[in-house]
N, C-alpha and C positions, 0 to 999 in steps of 0.2 A: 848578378850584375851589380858593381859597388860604384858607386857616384861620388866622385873625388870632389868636383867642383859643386860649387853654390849654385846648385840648379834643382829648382824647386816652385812652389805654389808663389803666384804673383795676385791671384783673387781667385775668388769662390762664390757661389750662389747656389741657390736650391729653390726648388718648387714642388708643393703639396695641395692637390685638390681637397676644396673644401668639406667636397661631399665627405661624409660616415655613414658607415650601418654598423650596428652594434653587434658582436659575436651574437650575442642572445639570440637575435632577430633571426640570424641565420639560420643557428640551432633549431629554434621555434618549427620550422619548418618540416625537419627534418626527425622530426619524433625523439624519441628516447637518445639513440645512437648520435644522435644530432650534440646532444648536451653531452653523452662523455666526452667526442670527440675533442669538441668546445673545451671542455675545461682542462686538459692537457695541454693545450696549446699556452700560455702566458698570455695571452691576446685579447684584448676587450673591444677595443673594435679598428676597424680597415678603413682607408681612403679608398674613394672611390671618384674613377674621372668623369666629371659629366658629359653632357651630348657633344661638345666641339672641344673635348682634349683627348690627346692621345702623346705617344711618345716624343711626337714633333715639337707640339706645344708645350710641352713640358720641358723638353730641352732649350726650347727658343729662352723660355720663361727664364729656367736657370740661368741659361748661357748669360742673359741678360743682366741680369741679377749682378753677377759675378762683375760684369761691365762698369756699372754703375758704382762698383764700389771702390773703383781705380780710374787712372788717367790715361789707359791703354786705348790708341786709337785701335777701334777694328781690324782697320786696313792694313795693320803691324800682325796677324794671327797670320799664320803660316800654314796651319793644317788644323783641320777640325775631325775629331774621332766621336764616333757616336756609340756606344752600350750598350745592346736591347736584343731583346729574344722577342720582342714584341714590338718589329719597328713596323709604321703603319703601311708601307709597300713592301710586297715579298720581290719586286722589280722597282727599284726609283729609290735612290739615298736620302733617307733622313738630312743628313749633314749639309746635302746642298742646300736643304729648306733650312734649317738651320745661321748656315753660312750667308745667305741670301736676308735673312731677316735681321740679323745684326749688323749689317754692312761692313762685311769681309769683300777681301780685293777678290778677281775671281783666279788670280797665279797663288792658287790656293789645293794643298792636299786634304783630297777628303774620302776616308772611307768609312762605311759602316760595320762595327764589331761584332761579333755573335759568340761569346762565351756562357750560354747561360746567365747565373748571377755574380759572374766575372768580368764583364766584357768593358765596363766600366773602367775598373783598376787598370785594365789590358792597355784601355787606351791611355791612361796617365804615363804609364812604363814607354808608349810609342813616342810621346810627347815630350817626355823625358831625353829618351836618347835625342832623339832628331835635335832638339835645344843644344844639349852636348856637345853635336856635333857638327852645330855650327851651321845647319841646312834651312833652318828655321827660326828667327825671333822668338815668337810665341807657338803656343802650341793648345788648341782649346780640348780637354776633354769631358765627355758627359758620362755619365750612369744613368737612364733613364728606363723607366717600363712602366706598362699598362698592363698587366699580367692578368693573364687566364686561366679560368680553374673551371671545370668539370661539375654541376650542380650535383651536391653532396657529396661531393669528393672532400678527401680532409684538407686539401688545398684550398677549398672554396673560405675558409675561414682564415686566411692569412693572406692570399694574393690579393693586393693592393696597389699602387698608384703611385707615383714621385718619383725625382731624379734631382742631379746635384751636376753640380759642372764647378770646372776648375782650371784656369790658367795657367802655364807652367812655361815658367821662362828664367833669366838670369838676372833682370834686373827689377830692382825693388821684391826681393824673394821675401815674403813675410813665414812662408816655414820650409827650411829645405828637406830635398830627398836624398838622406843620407846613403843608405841603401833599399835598393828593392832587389824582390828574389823570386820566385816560383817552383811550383811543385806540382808535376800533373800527371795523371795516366789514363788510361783507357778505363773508368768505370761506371758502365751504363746505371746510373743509380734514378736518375729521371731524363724525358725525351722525349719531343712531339717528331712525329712523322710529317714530312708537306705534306698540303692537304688536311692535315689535321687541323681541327679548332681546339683541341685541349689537350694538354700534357699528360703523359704516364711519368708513373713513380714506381718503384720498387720498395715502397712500403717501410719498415723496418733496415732495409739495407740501407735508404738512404743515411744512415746515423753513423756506425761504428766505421766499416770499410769504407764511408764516403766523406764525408762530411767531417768525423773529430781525425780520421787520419791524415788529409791535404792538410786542414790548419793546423794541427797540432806539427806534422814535419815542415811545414814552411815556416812556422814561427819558430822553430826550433831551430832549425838551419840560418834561420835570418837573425837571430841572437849572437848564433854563433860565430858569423859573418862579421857583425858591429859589434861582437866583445861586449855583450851586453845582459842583464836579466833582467828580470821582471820590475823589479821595483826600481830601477833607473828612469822609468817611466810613468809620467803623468797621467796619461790617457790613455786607452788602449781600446780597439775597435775590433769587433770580428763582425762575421757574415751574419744577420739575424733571423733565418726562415719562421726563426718561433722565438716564445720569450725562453723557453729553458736550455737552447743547446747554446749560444754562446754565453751565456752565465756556467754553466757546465765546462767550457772547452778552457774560460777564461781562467777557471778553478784549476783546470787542471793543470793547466800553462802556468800556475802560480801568479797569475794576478786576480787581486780583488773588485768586491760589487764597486767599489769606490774609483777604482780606475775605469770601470765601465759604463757606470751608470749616466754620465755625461751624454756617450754616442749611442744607447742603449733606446733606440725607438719604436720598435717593432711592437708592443704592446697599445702602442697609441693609435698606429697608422698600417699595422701588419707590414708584411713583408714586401718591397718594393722592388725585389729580385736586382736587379743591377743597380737600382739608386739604393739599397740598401747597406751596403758599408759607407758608401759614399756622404749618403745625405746624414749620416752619423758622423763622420770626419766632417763634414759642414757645421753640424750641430756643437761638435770641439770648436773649432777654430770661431766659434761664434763667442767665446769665452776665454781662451787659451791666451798667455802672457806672455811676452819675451821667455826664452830659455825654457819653456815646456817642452818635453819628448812624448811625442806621440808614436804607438805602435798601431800595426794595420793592418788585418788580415780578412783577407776576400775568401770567399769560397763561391764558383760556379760546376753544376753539375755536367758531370761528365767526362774527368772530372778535375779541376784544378783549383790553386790557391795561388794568392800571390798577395806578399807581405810587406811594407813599408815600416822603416826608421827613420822620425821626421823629426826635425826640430824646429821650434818657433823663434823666431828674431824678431829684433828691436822692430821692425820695418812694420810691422804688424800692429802697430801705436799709428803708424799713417793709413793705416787702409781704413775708408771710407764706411764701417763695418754697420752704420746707421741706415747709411741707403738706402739698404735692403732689407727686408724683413728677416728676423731670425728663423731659425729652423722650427723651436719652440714657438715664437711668435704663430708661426705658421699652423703648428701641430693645435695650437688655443684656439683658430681660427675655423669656425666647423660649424657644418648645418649637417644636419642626420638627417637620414631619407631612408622608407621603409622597402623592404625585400623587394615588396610590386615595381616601386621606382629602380631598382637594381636592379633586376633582372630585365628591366627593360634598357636602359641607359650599359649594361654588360651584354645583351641580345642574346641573352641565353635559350630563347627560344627561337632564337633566328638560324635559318639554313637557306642555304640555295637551292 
């Protein structure tokens, strides 16, 4: 899908719980195997939500964020998309708690996404068009998760906490959506059952067949689209489950540490599943200059990608970008709490 018109990002916001525990900590627990696992990963340590956040609060958080750092009344959003594999009712939409808390009109479109660690981008692309077409003013989307991992599972050292939200409308655009694109198919690489409390993975397959092959043909396809490569672009964004595969995917896409080390957070805060390309394109745009191009590529399991060609405009010298706290600000901001606090505040030992 190519985006003729100047319709693109209007604000942006992010929220990161404060809690961490340290990869160490983890490991500790988990004997020997505990510590290879650990040190493959890039990751030193994870967010973690305390007792009253979940996906909701962390979107409001964002959504809010984002608010504050423009002159958009509420009552002008049109539709609000919510992101999450981990939204906190399997019955009852996030979005309306959401919508409800930033004082959105109620002649309001709202649904909740589920693409895995895509569902986010998904809903920017929804927001996008509807703006386009004229059905909608604004358009709010989030990436958000509280994500769940299996005690001693290799996931247990990267799912983490955060989310990012983004306005997307026509007027005062501070970086437009020049093109966005997608690439998906049926590959069971990870997957929670209902009923289930914690996700399976397919180990090893998650990488090659899953993972470098959605980014690497979306971004590839999406170059190709905008008549574009690699170094045309200032910043560049992929999916980060871990620190080494999108430094890996970015190598092999032909961009360097230097375009990515910007949206590159997964090391500080692990993996935030849906807010995690996200709340990295927040962590850009927290720095980005007039005429910066930004590249964007998502990956959610199961499996698809989906890619954006942005650029940043003068209008981006007016946005309020003080208000809110940075992404960085955010990531500096941090009380560590040990395994027993975690597993309790994650209910790891909880069942019905």
């Amino acid at each position: 899908m190519a985006i003729m018109e100047k319709v693109g990002i209007v604000s942006y916001g992010a929220n990161i719980p404060r809690w961490r525990i340290k990869v160490e900590d983890i490991a500790s627990i988990w004997g020997k195997d505990g510590k290879v696992i650990s040190k493959g990963l890039g990751i030193n340590e994870k967010s973690v939500p305390s007792f009253d956040q979940d996906t909701a609060t962390i979107s409001v958080e964002a959504a809010r964020a984002a608010l504050k750092r423009c002159n958009i009344n509420p009552q002008d959003i049109g539709a609000i998309y919510i992101g999450s594999e981990s939204h906190p009712y399997a019955v009852k939409p996030t979005g309306t708690i959401v919508g409800e808390a930033i004082g959105a009109t109620p002649d309001l479109m709202v649904a909740d996404y589920e693409f895995a660690c895509k569902a986010g981008t998904a809903a920017i692309q929804s927001c996008t068009a509807l703006v386009k077409a004229e059905m909608i003013k604004y358009g709010l989307a989030v990436g958000a998760d509280t994500s769940q991992a299996a005690p001693g599972d290799a996931l247990e050292y990267s799912a983490s906490a955060g989310g990012a939200a983004f306005i997307i409308g026509k007027d005062n655009v501070i970086a437009s959506i020049n093109h966005t694109i997608s690439f998906t198919s049926d590959t069971p690489d990870f997957w929670r059952r209902a009923q289930r409390k914690y996700p399976s993975h397919g180990g090893r397959f998650t990488g090659a067949p899953a993972y470098f092959k959605h980014i690497t043909s979306c971004a590839i396809n999406l170059m190709r689209n905008a008549g574009t490569k690699p170094e045309e672009y200032d910043y560049a964004i992929f999916h980060q489950p871990n620190g080494k595969f999108p430094v890996s995917v970015a190598k092999e896409l032909g961009f360097t540490y230097d375009q990515i080390k910007q949206g590159l957070l997964v090391p500080y805060i692990g993996n935030t599943y849906s807010g995690a390309s996200l709340i990295g394109l927040a962590s850009v745009l927290d720095v980005a200059k007039p005429g910066d191009r930004i590249f964007l590529t998502s990956y959610g399991s199961g499996a698809g990608s989906d890619a954006f060609d942005i650029t940043v405009t003068e209008k981006i010298n007016d946005l309020f970008r003080e208000n809110a706290p940075s992404v960085f600000q955010m990531v500096e901001d941090k009380e560590y709490i040990d395994y027993g606090m975690y597993t309790k505040v994650s209910e790891l030992l909880f069942w019905e």
